[in-house]
VMD Tcl script that builds the backbone (N, CA, C; Angstrom):
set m [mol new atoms 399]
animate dup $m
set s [atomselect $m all]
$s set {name element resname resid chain x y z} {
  {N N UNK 1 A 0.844 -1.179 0.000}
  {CA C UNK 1 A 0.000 0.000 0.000}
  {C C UNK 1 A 0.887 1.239 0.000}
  {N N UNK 2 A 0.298 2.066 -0.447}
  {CA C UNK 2 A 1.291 3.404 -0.986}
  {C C UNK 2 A 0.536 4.368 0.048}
  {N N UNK 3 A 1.936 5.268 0.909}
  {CA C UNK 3 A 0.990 6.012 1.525}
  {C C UNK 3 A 2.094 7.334 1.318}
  {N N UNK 4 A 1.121 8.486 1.436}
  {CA C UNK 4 A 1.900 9.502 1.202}
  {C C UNK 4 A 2.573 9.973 2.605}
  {N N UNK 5 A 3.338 10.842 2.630}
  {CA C UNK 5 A 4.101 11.193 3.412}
  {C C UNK 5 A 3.362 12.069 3.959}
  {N N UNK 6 A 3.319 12.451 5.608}
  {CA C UNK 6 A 2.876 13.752 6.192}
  {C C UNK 6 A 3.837 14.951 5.880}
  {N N UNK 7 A 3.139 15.609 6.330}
  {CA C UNK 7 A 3.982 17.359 5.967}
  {C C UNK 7 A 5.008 17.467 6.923}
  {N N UNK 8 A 4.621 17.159 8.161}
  {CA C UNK 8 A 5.538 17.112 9.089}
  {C C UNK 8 A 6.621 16.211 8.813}
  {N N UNK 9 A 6.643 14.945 8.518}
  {CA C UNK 9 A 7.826 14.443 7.653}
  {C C UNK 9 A 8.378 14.949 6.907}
  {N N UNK 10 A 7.873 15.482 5.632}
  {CA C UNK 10 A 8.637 16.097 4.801}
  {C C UNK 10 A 9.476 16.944 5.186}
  {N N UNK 11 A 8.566 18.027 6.252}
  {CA C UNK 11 A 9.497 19.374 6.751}
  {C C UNK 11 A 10.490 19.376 7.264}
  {N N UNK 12 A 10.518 17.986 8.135}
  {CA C UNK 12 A 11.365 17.549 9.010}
  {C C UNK 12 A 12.773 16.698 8.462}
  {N N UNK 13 A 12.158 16.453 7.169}
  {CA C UNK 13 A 13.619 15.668 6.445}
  {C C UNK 13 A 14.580 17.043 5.304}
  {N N UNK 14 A 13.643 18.226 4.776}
  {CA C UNK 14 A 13.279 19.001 4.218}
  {C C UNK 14 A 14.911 19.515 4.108}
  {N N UNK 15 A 15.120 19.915 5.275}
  {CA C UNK 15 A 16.458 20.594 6.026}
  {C C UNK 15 A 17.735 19.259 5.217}
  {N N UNK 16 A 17.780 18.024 5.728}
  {CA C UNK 16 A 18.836 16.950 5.624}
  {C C UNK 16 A 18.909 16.774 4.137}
  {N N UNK 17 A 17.862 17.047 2.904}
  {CA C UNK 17 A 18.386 16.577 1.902}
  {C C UNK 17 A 19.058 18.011 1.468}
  {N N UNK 18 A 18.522 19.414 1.116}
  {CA C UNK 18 A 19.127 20.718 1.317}
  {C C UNK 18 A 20.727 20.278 1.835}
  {N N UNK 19 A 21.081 20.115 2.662}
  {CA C UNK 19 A 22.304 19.987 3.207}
  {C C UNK 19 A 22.929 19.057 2.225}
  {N N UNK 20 A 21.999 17.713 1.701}
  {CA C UNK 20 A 22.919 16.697 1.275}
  {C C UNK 20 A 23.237 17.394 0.280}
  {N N UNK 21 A 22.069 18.809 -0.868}
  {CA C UNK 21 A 22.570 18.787 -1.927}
  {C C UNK 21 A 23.356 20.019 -1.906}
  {N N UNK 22 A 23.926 20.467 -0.924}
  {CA C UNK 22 A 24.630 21.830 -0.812}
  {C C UNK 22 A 26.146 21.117 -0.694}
  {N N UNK 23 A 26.297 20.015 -0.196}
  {CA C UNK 23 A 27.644 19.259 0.068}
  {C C UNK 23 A 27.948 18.855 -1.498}
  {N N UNK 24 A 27.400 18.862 -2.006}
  {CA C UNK 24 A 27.972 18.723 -3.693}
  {C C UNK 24 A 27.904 19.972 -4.624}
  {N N UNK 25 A 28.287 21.175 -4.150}
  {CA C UNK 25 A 28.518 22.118 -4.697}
  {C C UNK 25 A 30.085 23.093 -4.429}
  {N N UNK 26 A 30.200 24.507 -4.985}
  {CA C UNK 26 A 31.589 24.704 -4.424}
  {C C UNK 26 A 31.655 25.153 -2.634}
  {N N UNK 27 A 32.562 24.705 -2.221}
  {CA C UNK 27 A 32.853 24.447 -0.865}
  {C C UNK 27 A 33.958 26.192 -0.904}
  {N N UNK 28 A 33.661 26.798 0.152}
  {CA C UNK 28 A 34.352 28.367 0.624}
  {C C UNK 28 A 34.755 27.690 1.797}
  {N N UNK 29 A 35.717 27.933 2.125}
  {CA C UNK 29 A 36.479 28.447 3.495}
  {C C UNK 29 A 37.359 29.585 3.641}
  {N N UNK 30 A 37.812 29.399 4.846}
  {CA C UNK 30 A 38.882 30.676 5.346}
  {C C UNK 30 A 40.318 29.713 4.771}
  {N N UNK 31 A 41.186 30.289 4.256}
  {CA C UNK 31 A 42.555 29.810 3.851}
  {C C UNK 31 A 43.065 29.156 5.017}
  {N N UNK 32 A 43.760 28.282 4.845}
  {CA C UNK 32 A 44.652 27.823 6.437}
  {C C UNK 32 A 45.605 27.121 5.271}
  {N N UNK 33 A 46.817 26.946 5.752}
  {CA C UNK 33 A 48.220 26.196 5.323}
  {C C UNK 33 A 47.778 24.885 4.801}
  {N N UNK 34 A 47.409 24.473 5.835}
  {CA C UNK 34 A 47.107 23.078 5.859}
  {C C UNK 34 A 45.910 22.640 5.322}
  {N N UNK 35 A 45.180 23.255 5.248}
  {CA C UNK 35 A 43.930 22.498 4.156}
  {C C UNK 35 A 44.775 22.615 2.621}
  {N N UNK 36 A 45.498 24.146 2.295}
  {CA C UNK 36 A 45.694 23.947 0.980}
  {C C UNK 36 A 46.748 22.609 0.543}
  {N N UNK 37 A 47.709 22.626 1.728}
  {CA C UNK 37 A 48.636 21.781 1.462}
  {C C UNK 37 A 47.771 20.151 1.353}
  {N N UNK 38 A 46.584 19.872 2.238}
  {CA C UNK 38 A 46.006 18.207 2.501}
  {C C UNK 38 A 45.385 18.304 0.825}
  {N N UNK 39 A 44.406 19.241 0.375}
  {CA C UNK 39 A 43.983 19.419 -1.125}
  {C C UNK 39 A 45.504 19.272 -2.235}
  {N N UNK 40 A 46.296 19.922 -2.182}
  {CA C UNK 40 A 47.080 19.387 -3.345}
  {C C UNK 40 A 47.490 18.468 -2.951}
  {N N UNK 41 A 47.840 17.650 -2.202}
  {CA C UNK 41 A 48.889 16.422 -1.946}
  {C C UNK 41 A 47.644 15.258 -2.649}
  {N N UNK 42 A 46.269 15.777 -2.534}
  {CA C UNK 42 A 45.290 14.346 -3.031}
  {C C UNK 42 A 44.791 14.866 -4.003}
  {N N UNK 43 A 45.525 16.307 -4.874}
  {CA C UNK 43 A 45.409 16.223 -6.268}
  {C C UNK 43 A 43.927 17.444 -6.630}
  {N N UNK 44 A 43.703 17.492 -5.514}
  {CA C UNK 44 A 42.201 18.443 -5.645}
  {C C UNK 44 A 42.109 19.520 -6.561}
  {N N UNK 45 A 41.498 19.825 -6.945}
  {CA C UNK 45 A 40.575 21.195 -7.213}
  {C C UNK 45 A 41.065 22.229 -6.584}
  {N N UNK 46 A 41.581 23.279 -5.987}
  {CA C UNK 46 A 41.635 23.750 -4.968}
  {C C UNK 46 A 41.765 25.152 -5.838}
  {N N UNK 47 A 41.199 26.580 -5.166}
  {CA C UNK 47 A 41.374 27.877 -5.737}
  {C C UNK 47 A 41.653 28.647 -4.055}
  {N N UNK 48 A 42.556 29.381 -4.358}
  {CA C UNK 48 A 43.175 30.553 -3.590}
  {C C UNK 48 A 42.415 31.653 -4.076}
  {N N UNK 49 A 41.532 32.479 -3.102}
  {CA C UNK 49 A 41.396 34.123 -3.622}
  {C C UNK 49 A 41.563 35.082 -2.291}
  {N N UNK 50 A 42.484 35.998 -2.700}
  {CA C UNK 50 A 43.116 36.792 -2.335}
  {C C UNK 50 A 42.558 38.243 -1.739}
  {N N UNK 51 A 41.539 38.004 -0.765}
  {CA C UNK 51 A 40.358 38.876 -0.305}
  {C C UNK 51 A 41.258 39.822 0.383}
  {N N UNK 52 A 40.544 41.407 0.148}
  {CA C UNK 52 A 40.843 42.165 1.398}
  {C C UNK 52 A 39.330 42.842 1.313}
  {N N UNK 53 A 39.032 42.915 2.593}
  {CA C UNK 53 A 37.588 43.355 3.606}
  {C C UNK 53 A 37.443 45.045 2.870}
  {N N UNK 54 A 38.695 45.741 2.356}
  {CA C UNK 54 A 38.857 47.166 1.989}
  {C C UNK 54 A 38.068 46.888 0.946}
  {N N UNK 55 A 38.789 46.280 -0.261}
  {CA C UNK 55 A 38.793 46.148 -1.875}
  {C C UNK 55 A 36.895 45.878 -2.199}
  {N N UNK 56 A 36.621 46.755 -3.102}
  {CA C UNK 56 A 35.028 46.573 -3.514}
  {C C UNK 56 A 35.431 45.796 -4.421}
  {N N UNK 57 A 36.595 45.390 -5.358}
  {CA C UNK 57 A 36.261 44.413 -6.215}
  {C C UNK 57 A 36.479 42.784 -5.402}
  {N N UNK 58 A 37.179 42.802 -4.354}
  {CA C UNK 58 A 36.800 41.863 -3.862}
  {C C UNK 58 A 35.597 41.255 -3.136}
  {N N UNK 59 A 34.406 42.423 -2.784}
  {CA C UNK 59 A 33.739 41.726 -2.011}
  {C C UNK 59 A 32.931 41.624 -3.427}
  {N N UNK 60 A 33.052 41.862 -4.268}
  {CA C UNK 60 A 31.612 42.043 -5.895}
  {C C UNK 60 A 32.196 40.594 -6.054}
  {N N UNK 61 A 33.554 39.958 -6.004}
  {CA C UNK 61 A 34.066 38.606 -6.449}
  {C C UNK 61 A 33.285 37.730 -5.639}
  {N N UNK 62 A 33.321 38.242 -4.505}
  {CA C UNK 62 A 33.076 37.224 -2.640}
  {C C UNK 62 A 31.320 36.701 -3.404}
  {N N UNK 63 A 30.682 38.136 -3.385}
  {CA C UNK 63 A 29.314 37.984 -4.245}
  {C C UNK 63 A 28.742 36.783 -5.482}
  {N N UNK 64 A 29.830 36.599 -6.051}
  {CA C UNK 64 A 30.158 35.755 -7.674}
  {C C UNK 64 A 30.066 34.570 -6.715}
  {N N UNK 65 A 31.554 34.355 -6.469}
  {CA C UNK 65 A 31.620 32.921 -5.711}
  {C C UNK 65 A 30.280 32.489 -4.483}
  {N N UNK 66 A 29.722 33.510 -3.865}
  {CA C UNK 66 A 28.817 32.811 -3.449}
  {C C UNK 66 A 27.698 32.099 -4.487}
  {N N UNK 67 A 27.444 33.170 -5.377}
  {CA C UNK 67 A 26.165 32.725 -6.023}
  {C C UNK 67 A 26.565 31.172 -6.585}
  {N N UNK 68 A 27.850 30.894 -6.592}
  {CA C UNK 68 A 28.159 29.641 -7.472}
  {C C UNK 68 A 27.863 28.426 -6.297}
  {N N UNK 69 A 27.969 28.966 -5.184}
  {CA C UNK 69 A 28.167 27.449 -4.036}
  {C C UNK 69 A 26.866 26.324 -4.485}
  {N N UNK 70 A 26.250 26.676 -5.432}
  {CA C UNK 70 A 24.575 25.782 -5.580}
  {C C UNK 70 A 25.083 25.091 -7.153}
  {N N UNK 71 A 26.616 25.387 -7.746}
  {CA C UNK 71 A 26.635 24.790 -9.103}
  {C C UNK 71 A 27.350 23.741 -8.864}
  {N N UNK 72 A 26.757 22.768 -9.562}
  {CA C UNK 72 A 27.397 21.296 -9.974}
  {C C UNK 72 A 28.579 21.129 -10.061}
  {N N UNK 73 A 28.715 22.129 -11.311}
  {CA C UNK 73 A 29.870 21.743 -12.295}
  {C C UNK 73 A 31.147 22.348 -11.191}
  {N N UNK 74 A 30.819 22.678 -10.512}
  {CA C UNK 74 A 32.083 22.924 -9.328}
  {C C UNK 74 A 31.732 22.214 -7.833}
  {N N UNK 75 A 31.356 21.322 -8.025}
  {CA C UNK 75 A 31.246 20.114 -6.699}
  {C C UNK 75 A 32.941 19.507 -5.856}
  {N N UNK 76 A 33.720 19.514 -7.071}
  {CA C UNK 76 A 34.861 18.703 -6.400}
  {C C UNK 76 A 35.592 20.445 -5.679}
  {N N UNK 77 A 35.491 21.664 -6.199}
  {CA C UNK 77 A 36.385 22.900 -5.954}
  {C C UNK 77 A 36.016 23.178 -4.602}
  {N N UNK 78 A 37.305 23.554 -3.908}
  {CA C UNK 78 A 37.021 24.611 -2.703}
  {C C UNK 78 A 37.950 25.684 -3.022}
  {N N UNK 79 A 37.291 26.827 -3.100}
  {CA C UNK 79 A 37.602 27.873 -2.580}
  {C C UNK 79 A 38.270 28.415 -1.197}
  {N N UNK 80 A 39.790 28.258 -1.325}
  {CA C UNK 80 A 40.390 29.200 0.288}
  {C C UNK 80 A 40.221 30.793 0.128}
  {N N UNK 81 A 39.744 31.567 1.240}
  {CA C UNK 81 A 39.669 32.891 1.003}
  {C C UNK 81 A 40.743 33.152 1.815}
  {N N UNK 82 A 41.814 33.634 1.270}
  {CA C UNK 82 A 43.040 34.046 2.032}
  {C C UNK 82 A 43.199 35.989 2.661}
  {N N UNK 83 A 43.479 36.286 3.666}
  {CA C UNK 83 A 43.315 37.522 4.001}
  {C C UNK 83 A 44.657 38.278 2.944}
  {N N UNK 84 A 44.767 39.262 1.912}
  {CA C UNK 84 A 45.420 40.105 1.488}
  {C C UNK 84 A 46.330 40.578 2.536}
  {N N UNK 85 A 45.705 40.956 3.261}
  {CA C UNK 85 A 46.691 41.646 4.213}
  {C C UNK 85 A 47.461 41.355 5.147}
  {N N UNK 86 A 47.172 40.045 5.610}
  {CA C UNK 86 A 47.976 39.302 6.711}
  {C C UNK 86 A 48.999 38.204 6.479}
  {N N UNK 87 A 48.747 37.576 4.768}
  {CA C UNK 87 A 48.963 36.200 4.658}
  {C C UNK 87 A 50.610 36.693 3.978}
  {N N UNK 88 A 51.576 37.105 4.584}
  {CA C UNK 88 A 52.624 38.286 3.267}
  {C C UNK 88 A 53.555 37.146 2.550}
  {N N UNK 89 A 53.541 35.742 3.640}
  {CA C UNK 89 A 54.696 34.840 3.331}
  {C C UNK 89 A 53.447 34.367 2.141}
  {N N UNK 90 A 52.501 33.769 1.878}
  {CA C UNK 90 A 51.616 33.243 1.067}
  {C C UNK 90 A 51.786 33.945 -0.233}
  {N N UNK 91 A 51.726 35.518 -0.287}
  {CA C UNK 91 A 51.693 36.404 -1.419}
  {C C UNK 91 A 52.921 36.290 -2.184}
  {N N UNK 92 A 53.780 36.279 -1.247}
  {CA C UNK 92 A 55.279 35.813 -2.090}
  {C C UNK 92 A 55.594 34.864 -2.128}
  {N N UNK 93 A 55.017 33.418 -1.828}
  {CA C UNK 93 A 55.182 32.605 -2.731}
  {C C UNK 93 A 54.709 32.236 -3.707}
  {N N UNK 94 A 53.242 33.089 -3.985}
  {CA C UNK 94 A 52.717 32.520 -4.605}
  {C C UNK 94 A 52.641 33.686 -6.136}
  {N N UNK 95 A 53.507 34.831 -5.789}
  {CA C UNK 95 A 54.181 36.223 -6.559}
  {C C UNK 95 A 52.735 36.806 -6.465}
  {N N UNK 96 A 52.081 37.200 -5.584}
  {CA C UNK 96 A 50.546 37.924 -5.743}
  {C C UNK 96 A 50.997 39.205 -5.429}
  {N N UNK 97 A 50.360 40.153 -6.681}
  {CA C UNK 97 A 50.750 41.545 -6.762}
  {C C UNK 97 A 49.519 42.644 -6.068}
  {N N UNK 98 A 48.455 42.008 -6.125}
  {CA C UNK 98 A 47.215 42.453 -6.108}
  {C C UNK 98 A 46.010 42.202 -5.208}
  {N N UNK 99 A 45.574 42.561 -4.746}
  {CA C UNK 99 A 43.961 42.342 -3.885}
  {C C UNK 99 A 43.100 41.545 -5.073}
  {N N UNK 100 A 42.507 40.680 -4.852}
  {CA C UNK 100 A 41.298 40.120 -6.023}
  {C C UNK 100 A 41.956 39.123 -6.870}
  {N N UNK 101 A 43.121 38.842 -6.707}
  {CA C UNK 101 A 43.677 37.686 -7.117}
  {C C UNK 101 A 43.130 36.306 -6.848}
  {N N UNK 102 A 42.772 35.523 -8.033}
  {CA C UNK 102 A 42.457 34.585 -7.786}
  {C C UNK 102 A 43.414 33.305 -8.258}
  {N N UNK 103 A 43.294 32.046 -7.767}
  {CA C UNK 103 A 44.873 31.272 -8.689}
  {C C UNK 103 A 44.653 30.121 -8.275}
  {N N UNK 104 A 44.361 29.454 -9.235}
  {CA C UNK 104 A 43.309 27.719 -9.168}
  {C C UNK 104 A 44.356 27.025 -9.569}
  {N N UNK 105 A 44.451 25.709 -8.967}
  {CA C UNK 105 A 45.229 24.795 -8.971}
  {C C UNK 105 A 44.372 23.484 -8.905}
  {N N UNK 106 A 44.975 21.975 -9.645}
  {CA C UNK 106 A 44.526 21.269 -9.220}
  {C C UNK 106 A 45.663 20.270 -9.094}
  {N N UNK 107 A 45.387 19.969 -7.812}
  {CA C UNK 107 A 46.440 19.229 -6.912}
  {C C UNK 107 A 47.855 20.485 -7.195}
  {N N UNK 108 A 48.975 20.466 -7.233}
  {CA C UNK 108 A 49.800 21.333 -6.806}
  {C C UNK 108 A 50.311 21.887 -8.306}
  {N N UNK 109 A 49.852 21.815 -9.405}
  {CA C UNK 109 A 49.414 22.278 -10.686}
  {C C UNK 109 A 48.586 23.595 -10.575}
  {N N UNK 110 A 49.305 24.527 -11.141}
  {CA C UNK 110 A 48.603 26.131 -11.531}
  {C C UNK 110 A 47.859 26.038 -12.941}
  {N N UNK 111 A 46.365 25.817 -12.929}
  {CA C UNK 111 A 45.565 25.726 -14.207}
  {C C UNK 111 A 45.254 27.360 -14.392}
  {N N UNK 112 A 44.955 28.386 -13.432}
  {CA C UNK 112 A 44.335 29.823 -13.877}
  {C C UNK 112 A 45.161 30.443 -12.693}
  {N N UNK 113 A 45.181 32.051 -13.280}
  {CA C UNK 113 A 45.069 33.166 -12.463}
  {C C UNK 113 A 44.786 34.418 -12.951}
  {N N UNK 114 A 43.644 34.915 -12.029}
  {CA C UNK 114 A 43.345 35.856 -12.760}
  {C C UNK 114 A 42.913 37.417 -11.478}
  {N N UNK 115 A 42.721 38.031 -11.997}
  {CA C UNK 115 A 43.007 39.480 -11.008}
  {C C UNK 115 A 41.790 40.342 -11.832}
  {N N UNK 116 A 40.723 40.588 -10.692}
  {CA C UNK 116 A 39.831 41.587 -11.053}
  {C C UNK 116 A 38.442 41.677 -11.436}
  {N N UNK 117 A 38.691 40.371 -11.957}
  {CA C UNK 117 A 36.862 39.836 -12.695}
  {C C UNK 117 A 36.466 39.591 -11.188}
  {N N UNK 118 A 35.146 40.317 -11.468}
  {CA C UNK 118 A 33.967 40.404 -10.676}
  {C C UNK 118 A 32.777 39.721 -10.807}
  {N N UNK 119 A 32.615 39.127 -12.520}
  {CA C UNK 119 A 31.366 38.579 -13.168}
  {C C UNK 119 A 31.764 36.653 -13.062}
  {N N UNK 120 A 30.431 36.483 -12.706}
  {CA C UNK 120 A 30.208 34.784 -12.650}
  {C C UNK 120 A 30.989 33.789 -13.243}
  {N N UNK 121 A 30.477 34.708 -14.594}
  {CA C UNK 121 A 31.192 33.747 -15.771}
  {C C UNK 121 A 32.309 33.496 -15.969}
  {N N UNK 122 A 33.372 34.607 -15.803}
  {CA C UNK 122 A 34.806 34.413 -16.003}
  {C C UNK 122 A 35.832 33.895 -14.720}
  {N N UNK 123 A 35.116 34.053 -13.499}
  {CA C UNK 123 A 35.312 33.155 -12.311}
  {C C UNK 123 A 35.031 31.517 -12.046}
  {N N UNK 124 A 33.788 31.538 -13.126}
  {CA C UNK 124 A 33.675 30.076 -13.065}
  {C C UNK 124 A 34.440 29.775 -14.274}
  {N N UNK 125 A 34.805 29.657 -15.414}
  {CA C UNK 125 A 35.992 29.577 -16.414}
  {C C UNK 125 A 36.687 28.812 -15.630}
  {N N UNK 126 A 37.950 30.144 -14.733}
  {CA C UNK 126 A 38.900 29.795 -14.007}
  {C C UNK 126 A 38.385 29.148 -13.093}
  {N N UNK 127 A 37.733 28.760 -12.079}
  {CA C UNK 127 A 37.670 27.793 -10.959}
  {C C UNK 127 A 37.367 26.521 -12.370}
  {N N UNK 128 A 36.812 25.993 -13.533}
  {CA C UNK 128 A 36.179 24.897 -14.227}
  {C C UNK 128 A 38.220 24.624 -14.858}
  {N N UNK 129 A 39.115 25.066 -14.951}
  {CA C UNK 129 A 40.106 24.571 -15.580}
  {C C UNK 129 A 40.683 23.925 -14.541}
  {N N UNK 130 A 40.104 23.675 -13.337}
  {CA C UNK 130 A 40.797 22.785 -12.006}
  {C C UNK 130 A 39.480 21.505 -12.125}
  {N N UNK 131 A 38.822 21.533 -12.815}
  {CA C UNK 131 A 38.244 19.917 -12.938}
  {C C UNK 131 A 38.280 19.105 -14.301}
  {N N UNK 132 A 38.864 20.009 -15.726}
  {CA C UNK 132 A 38.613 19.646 -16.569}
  {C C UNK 132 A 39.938 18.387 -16.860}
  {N N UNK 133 A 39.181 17.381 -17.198}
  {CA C UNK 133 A 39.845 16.764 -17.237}
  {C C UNK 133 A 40.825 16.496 -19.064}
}
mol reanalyze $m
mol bondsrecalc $m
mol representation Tube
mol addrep $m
């Protein structure tokens, strides 16, 4: 016998699949050493962007990358948001001249970098050359 589900079930599971399908989209964090280093050593996806709290083109970027956390086609990418201003040993190794720098890698491979784009499209480009296989 087929029975439909109450509302209260639904509502109540409503929340757990939301979550399941937000875990397969792009993943943001705060930069730390060690996540970037555990992501390249197993080859990941991984994008560095180079935030400062000042820069309006960084928070119009911060804006972009959020709207993307709900796309597919960037499920395996995380995003580290690294502080501009604090991280100085990070900037020089990694030669960052600029606030809004972004610089995608997959596993310890440099696929993009790019400085300034604010729009969806050319952010997802560069974060999509760290899954293409």
């Amino acid at each position: 016998m087929f029975r439909i589900p109450s509302l209260t079930a639904v509502l109540l599971t409503l929340p757990l699949w939301l979550m399941s399908q937000m875990a397969h989209a792009l993943e943001i964090k705060p930069y730390s050493a060690a996540t970037l280093q555990t992501l390249q050593a197993e080859g990941k996806p991984v994008a560095v962007h180079f935030h400062a709290d000042w820069c309006p083109t960084c928070r119009a970027q911060s804006l972009s990358f959020q709207a993307m956390k709900q796309d597919t086609q960037l499920k395996d990418v995380t995003l580290l948001v690294a502080n501009y201003d604090t991280e100085a040993a990070l900037k020089q190794r990694m030669q960052i001249r600029a606030q809004s720098t972004v610089v995608v890698f997959r596993g310890k491979h440099e696929t993009a970098r790019q400085g300034g784009y604010t729009e969806v499209a050319p952010l997802k480009t560069a974060l999509l050359t760290a899954v293409a296989h």
